[in-house]
N, C-alpha and C positions, 0 to 999 in steps of 0.2 A: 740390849733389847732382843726379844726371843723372835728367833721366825714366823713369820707370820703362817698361819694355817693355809693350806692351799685347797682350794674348792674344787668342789667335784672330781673330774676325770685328770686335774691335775696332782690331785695330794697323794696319787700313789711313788711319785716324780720326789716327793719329799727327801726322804730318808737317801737318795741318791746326791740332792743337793746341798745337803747338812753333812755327807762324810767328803766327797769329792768335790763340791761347788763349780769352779770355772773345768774344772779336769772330766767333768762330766758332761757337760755343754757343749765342748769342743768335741769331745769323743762321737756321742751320738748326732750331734751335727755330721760329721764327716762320714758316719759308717751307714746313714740314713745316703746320703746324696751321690753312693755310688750302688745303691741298691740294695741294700741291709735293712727289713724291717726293721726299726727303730723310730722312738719318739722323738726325734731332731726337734721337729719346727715345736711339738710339746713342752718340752723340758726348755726349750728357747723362750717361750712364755712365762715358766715359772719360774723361771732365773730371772727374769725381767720384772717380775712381781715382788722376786726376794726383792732386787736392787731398788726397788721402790720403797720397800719395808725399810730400807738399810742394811742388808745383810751382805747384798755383794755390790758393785761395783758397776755400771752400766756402760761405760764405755770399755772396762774390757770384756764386758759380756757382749757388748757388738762387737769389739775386735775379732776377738776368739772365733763367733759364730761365723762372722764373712770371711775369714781366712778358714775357717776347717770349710765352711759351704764350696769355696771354691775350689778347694787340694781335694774334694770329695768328690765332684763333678768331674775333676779333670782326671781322677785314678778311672771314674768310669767311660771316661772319654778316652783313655790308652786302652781300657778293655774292650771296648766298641773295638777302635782303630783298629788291635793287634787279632782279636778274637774271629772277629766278624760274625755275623747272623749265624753262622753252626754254632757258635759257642753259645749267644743267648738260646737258641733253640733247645741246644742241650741242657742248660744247666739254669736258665731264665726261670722254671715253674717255682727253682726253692727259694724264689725270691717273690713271688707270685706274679714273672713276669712270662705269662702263657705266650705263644706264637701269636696265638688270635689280637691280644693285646697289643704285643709288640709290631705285629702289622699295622693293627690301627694308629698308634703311636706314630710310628715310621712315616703313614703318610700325612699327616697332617704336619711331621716337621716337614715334608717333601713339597707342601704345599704352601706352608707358611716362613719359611726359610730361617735366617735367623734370627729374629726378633720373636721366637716363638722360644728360643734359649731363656729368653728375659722371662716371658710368660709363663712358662712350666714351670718356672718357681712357687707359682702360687698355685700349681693345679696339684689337688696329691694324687701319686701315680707318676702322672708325669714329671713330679719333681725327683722323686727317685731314681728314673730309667733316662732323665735328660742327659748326662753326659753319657751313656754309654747307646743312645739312637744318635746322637752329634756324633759321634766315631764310626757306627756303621754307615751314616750317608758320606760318612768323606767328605764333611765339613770343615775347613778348612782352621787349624787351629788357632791363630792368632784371633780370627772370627769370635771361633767359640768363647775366647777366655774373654775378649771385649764383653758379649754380649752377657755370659756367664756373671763376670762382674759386676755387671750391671743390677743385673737380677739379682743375684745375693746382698749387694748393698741397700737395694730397696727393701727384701722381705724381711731382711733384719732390721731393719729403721722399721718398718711399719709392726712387724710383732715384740720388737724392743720396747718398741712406745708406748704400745698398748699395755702389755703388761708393767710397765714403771707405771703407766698412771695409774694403771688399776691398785698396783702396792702399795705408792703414795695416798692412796683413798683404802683403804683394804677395810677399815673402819665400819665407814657407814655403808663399804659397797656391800661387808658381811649384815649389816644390821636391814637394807633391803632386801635380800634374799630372803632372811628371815619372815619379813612379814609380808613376802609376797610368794613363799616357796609350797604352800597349798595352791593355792593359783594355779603357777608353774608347772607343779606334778598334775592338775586336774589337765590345762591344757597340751602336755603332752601326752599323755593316756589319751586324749581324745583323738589327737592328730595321729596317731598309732594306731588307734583306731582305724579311723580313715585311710589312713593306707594298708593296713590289712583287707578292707574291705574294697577300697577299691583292685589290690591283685586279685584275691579270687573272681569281683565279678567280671577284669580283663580275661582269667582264666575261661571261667563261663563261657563269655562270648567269646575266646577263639576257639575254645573247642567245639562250640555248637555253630561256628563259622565252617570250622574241618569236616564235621559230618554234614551240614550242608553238603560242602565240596564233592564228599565222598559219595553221598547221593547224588547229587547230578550228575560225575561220572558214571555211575553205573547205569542210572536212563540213557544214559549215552551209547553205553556198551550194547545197554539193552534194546537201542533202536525207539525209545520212548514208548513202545508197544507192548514191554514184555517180552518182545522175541529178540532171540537173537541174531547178530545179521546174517551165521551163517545158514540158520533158518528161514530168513528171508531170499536169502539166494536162492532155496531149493523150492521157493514156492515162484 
């Protein structure tokens, strides 16, 4: 049986899947979860699609993914631990993890403590940079790997699952795209729309919120009269 076609934004994942199959799963799993742009949780889908179709195997494609998720987590969580905040500082942007992010990141683990381990699995961003913020806050390791584990066995069961059933169905889930995918292209054109339009009219309005601002400071400066106050002292 040949492999099935993979839709949209996953069929570029193909030709990855067809020469390497599970060696390619586990790779970008692991090099996604300690900060490596990578298709991790993508390529996790369409391995789970193949194994629906029949091509690979489903439980070692969850095996594979929860053990590279969690070796991948934990390299970033020795990076955190040994590195500390100068390292991401320094070297965080070529992973597109800015300071400003990394602050924000930081404190919402600071805030949320560790059951935020479990939940940055499904946040992207945060599934990237989660073992290496568990290492700079000095989270304590047996902590992290509990909660870590946790997280990695659930997002692989739930995007494993999704995409087997979707294989197992690949059929008619291709034969409704088909006759719904004018629709689909109309409705998202339009919602594109919509959010193009509404940034610039947010644009609009803060800028014409700033030159407000920037006028009433200067009635300000100006004494509301036009004069200025040092003119007004002399009168």
């Amino acid at each position: 049986m040949a492999a099935p076609p993979l839709p949209g934004p996953l069929a570029y994942l193909a030709p990855l899947l067809d020469h390497y199959g599970y060696l390619a799963v586990g790779l970008l799993v692991l090099v996604e979860d300690f900060g490596v742009p990578a298709p991790g949780e993508t390529i996790l889908i369409a391995a789970a699609v193949y194994a629906g179709a029949g091509q690979l195997n489903i439980f070692a494609i969850a095996a594979i993914a929860v053990a590279a998720a969690i070796v991948g987590d934990n390299i970033g969580y020795v990076i955190g631990r040994t590195g500390g905040r100068a390292f991401v500082h320094r070297w965080g942007r070529y992973i597109f993890l800015t300071p400003e992010r990394f602050g924000r990141a930081e404190d919402f683990f600071t805030r949320n403590g560790g059951k935020v381990v479990t939940i940055a699995r499904f946040v992207e961003g945060l599934r990237q940079a989660n073992g290496i913020i568990a290492g700079t806050t000095g989270m304590p390791w047996l902590r992290f790997l509990a909660f870590n584990s946790l997280g990695a066995v659930l997002w692989v069961g739930l995007w494993a699952g999704l995409g087997y059933t979707a294989g197992t169905n690949i059929g008619p889930i291709y034969d409704e795209i088909s006759r719904y995918q004018t629709y689909v292209l109309i409705g998202l054109g339009v919602l594109i729309a919509a959010l193009i339009a509404r940034h610039v009219i947010r644009r609009r309005r803060r800028r014409s919120e700033e030159e407000h601002e920037e006028h009433e400071k200067g009635e300000d400066g100006d004494g509301g009269d036009g004069t200025k106050p040092e003119e007004r002292a002399d009168d």
